[in-house]
VOTI-590905 format. One record per atom (N, C-alpha, C): residue in three letters; x, y, z. Coordinates in nm, 4 decimals. Example, Ala and Ser with C-alpha at 12.3 -4.5 7.8 and 13.67 -1.06 7.14 Angstrom:
VOTI-590905
<node><res>ALA</res><xx>1.3190</xx><yy>-0.5690</yy><zz>0.7800</zz></node>
<node><res>ALA</res><xx>1.2300</xx><yy>-0.4500</yy><zz>0.7800</zz></node>
<node><res>ALA</res><xx>1.3200</xx><yy>-0.3300</yy><zz>0.7800</zz></node>
<node><res>SER</res><xx>1.2850</xx><yy>-0.2250</yy><zz>0.7080</zz></node>
<node><res>SER</res><xx>1.3670</xx><yy>-0.1060</yy><zz>0.7140</zz></node>
<node><res>SER</res><xx>1.2900</xx><yy>0.0030</yy><zz>0.7870</zz></node>
END
This chain:
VOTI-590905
<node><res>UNK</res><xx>0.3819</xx><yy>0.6693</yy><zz>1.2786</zz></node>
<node><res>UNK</res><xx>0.2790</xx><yy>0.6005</yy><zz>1.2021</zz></node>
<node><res>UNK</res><xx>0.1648</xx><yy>0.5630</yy><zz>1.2948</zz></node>
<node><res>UNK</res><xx>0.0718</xx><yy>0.5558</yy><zz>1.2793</zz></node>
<node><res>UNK</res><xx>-0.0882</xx><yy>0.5342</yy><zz>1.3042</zz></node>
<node><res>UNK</res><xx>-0.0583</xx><yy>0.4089</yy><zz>1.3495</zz></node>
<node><res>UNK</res><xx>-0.1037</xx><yy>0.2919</yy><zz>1.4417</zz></node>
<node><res>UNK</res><xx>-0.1640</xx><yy>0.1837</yy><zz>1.4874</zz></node>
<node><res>UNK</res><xx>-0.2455</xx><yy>0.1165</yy><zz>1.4361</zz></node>
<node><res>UNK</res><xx>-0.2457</xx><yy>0.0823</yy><zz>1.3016</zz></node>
<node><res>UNK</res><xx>-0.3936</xx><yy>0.0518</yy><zz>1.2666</zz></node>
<node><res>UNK</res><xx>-0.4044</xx><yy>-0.1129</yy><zz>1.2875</zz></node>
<node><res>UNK</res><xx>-0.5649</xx><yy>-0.1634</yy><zz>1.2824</zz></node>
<node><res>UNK</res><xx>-0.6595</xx><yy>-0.3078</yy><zz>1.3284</zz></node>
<node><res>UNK</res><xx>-0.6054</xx><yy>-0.3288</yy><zz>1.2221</zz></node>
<node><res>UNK</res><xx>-0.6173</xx><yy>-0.5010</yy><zz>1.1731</zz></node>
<node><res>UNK</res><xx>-0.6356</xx><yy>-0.5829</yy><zz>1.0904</zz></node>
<node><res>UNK</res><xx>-0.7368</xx><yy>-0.5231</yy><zz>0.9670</zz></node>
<node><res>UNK</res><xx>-0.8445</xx><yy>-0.5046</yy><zz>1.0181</zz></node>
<node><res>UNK</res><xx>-0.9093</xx><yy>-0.4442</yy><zz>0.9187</zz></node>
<node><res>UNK</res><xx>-0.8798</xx><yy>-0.3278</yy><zz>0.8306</zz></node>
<node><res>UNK</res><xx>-0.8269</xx><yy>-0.2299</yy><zz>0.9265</zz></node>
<node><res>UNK</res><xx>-0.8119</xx><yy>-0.0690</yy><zz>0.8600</zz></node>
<node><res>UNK</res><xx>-0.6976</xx><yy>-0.1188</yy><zz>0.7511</zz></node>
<node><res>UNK</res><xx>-0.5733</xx><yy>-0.2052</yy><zz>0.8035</zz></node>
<node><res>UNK</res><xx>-0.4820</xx><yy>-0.2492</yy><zz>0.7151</zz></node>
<node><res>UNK</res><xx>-0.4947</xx><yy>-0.2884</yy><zz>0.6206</zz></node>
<node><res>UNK</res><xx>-0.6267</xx><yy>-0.3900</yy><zz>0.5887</zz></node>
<node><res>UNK</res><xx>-0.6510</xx><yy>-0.4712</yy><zz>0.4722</zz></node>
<node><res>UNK</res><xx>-0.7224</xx><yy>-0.3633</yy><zz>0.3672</zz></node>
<node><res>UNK</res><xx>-0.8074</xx><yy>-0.2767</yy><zz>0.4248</zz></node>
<node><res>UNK</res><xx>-0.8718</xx><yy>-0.1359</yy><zz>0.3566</zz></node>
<node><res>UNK</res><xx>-0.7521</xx><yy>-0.0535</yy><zz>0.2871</zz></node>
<node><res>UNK</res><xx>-0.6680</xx><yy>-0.0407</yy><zz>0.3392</zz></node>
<node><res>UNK</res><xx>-0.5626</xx><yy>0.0702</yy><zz>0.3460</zz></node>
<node><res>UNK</res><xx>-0.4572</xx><yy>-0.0055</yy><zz>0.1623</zz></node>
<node><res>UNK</res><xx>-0.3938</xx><yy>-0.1164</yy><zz>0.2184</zz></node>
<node><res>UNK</res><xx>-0.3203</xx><yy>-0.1892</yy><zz>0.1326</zz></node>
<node><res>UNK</res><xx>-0.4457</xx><yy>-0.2306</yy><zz>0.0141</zz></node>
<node><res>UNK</res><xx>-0.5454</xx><yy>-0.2539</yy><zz>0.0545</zz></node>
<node><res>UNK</res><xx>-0.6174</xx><yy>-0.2959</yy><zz>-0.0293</zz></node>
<node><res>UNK</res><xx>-0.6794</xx><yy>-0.1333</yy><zz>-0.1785</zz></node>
<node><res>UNK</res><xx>-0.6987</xx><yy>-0.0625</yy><zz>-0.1280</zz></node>
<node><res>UNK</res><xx>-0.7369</xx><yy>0.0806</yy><zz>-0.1485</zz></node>
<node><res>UNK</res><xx>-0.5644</xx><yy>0.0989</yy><zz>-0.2384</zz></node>
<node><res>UNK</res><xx>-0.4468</xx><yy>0.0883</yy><zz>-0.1998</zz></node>
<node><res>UNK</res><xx>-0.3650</xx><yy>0.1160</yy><zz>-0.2674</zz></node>
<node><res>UNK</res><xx>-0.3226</xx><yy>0.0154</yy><zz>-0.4090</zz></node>
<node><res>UNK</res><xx>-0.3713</xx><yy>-0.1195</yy><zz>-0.3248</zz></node>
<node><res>UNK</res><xx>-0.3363</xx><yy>-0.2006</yy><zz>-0.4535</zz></node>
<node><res>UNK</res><xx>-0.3968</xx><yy>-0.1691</yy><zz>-0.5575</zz></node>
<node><res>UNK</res><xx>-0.5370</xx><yy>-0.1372</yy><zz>-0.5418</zz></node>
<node><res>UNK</res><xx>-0.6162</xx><yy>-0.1068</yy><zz>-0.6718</zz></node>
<node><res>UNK</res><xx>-0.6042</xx><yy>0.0181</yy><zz>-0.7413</zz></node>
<node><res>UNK</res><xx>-0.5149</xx><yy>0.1594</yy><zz>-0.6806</zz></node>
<node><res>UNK</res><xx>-0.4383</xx><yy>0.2351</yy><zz>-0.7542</zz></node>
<node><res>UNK</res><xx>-0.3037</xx><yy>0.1728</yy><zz>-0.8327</zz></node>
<node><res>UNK</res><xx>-0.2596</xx><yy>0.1485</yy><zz>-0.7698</zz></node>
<node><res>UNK</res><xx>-0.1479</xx><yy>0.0444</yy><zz>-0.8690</zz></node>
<node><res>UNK</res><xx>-0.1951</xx><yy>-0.0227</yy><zz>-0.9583</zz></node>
<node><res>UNK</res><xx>-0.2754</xx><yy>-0.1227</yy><zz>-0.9828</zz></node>
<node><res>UNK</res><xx>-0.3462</xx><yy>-0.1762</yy><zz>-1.0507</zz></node>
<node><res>UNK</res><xx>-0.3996</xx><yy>-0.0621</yy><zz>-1.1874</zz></node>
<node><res>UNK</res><xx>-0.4265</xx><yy>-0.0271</yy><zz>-1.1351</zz></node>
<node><res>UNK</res><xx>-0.5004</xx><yy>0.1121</yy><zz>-1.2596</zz></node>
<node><res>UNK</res><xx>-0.4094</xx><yy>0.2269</yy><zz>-1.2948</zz></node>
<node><res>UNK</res><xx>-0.2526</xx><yy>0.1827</yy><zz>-1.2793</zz></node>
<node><res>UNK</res><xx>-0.1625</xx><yy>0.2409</yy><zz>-1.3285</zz></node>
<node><res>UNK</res><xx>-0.0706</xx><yy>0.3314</yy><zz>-1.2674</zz></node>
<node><res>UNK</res><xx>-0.0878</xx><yy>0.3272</yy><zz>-1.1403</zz></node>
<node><res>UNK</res><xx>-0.0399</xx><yy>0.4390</yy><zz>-1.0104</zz></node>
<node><res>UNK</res><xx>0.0928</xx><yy>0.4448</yy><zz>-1.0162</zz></node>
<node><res>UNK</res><xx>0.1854</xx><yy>0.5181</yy><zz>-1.0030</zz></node>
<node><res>UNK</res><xx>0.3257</xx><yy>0.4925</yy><zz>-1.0666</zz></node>
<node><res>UNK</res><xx>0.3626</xx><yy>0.4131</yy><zz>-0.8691</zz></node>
<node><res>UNK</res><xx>0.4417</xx><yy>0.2680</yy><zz>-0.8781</zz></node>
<node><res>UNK</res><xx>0.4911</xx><yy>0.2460</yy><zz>-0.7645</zz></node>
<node><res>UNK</res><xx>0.5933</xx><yy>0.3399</yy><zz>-0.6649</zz></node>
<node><res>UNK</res><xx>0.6416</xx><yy>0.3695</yy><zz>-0.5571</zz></node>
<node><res>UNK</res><xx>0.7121</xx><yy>0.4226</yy><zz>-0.4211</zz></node>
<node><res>UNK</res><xx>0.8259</xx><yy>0.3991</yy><zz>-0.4584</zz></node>
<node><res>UNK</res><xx>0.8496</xx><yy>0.2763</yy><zz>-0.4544</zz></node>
<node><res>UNK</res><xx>0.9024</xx><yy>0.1615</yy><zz>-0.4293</zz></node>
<node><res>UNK</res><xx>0.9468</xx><yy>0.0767</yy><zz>-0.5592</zz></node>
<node><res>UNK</res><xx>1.0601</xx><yy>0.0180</yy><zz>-0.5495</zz></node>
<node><res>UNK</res><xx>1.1346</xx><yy>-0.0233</yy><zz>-0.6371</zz></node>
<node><res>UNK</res><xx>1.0489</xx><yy>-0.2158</yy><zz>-0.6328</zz></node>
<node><res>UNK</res><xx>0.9862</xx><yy>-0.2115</yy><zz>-0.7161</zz></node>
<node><res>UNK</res><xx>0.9029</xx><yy>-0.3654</yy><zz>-0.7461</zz></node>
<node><res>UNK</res><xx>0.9971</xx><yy>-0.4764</yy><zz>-0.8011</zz></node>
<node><res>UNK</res><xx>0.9793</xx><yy>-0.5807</yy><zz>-0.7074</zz></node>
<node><res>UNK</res><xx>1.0478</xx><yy>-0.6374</yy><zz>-0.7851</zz></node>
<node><res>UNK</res><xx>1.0328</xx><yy>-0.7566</yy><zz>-0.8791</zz></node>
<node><res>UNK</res><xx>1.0430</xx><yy>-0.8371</yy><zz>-0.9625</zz></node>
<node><res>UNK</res><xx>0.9513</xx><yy>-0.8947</yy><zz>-1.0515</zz></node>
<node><res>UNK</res><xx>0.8421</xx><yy>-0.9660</yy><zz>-1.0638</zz></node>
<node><res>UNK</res><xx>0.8700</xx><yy>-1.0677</yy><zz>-0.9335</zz></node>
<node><res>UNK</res><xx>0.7425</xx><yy>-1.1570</yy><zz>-0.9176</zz></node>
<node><res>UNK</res><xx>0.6531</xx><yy>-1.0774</yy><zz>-0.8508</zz></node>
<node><res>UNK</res><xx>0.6411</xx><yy>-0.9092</yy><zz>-0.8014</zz></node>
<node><res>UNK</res><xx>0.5647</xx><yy>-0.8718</yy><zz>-0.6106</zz></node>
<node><res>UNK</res><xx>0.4217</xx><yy>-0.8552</yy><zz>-0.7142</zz></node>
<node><res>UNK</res><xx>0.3233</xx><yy>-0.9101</yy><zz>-0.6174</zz></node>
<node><res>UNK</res><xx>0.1939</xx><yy>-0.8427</yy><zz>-0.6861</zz></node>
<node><res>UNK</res><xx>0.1658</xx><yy>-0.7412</yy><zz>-0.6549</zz></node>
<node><res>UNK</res><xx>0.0404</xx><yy>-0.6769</yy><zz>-0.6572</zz></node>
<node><res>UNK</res><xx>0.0356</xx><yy>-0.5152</yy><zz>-0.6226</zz></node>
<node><res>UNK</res><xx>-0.0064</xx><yy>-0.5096</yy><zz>-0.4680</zz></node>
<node><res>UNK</res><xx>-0.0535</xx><yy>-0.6108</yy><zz>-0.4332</zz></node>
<node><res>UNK</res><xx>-0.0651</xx><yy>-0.6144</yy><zz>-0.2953</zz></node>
<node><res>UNK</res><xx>0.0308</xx><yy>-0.6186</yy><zz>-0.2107</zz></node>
<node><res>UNK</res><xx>0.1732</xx><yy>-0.7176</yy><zz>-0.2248</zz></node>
<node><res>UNK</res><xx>0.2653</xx><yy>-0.7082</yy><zz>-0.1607</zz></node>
<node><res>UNK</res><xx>0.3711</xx><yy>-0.5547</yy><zz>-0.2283</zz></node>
<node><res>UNK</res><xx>0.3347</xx><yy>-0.5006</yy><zz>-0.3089</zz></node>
<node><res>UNK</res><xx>0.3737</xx><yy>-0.3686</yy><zz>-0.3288</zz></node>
<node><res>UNK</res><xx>0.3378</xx><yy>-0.2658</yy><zz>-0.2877</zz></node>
<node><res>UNK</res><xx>0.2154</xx><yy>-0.2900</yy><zz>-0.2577</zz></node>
<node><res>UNK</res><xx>0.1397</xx><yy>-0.1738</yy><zz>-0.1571</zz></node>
<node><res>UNK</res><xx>0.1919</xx><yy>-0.1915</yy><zz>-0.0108</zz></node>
<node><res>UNK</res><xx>0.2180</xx><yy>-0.3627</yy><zz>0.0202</zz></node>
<node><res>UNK</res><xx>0.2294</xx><yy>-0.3702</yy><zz>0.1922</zz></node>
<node><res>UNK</res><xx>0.3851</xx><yy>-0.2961</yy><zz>0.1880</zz></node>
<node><res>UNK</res><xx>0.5214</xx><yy>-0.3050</yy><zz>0.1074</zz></node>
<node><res>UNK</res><xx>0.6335</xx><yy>-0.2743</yy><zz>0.0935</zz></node>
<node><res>UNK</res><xx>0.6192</xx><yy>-0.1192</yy><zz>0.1291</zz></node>
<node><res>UNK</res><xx>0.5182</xx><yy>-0.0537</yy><zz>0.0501</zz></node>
<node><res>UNK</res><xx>0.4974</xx><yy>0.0753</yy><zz>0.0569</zz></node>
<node><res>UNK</res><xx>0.4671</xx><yy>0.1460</yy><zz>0.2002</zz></node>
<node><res>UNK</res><xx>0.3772</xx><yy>0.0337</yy><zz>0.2717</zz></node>
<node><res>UNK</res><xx>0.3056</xx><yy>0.0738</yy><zz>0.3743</zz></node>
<node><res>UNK</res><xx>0.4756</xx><yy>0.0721</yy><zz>0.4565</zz></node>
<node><res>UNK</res><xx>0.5125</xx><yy>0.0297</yy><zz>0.4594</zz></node>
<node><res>UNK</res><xx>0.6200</xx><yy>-0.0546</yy><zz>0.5402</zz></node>
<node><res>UNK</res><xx>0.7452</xx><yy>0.0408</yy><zz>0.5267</zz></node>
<node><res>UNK</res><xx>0.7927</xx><yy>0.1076</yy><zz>0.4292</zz></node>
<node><res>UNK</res><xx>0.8941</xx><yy>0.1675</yy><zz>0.4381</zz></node>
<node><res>UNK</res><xx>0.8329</xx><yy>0.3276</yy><zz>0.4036</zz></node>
<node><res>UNK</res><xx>0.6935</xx><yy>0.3536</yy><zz>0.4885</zz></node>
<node><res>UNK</res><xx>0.6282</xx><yy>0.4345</yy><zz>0.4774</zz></node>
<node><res>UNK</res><xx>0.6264</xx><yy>0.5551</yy><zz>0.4268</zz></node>
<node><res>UNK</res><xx>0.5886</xx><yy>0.5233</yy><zz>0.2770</zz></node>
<node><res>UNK</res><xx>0.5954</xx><yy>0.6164</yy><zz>0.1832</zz></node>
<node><res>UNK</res><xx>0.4972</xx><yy>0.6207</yy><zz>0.0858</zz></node>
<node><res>UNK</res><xx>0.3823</xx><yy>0.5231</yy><zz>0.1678</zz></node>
<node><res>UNK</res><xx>0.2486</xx><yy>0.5113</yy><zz>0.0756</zz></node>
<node><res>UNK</res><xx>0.1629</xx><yy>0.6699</yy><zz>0.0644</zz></node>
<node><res>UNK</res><xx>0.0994</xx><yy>0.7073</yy><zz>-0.0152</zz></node>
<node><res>UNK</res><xx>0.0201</xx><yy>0.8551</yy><zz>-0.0416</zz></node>
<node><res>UNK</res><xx>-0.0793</xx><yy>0.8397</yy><zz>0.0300</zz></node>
<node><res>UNK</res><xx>-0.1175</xx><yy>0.7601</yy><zz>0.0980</zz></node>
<node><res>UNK</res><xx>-0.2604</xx><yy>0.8067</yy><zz>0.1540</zz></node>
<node><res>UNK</res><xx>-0.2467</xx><yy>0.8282</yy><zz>0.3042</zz></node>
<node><res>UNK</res><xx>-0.3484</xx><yy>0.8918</yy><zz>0.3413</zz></node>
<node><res>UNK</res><xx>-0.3498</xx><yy>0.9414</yy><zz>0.4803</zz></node>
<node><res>UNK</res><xx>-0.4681</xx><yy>0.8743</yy><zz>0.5589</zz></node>
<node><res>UNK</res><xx>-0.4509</xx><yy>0.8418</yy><zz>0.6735</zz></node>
<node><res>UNK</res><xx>-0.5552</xx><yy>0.7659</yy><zz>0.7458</zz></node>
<node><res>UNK</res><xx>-0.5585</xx><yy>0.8911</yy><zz>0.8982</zz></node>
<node><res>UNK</res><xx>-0.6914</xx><yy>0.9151</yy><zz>0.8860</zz></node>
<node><res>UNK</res><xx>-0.7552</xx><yy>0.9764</yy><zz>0.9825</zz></node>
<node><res>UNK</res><xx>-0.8165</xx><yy>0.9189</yy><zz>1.0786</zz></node>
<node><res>UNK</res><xx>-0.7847</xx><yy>0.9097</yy><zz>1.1991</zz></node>
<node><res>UNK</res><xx>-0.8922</xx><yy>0.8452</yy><zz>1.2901</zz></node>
<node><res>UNK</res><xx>-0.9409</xx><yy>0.9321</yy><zz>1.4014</zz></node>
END
């Protein structure tokens, strides 16, 4: 996995939450209370999120 800043992270999770949000089917097994943000970080985390970061 990539190294990424504080920033690229918040872009990255942030960029995924708002596919989720707009209906993105989740990775990851959600569990009732997670918002889409901590569903995106879960994603990032047991790295199986769809997007690709180029640097």
């Amino acid at each position: 996995m990539v190294e990424l800043n504080k920033f690229e992270l918040a872009r990255v999770i942030g960029a995924r939450a708002l596919q989720l949000s707009l209906g993105a089917p989740p990775l990851v097994k959600p569990e009732s209370t997670m918002s889409f943000i901590e569903l995106a970080q879960k994603e990032l985390d047991e790295d199986v999120m769809p997007l690709v970061v180029l640097k």
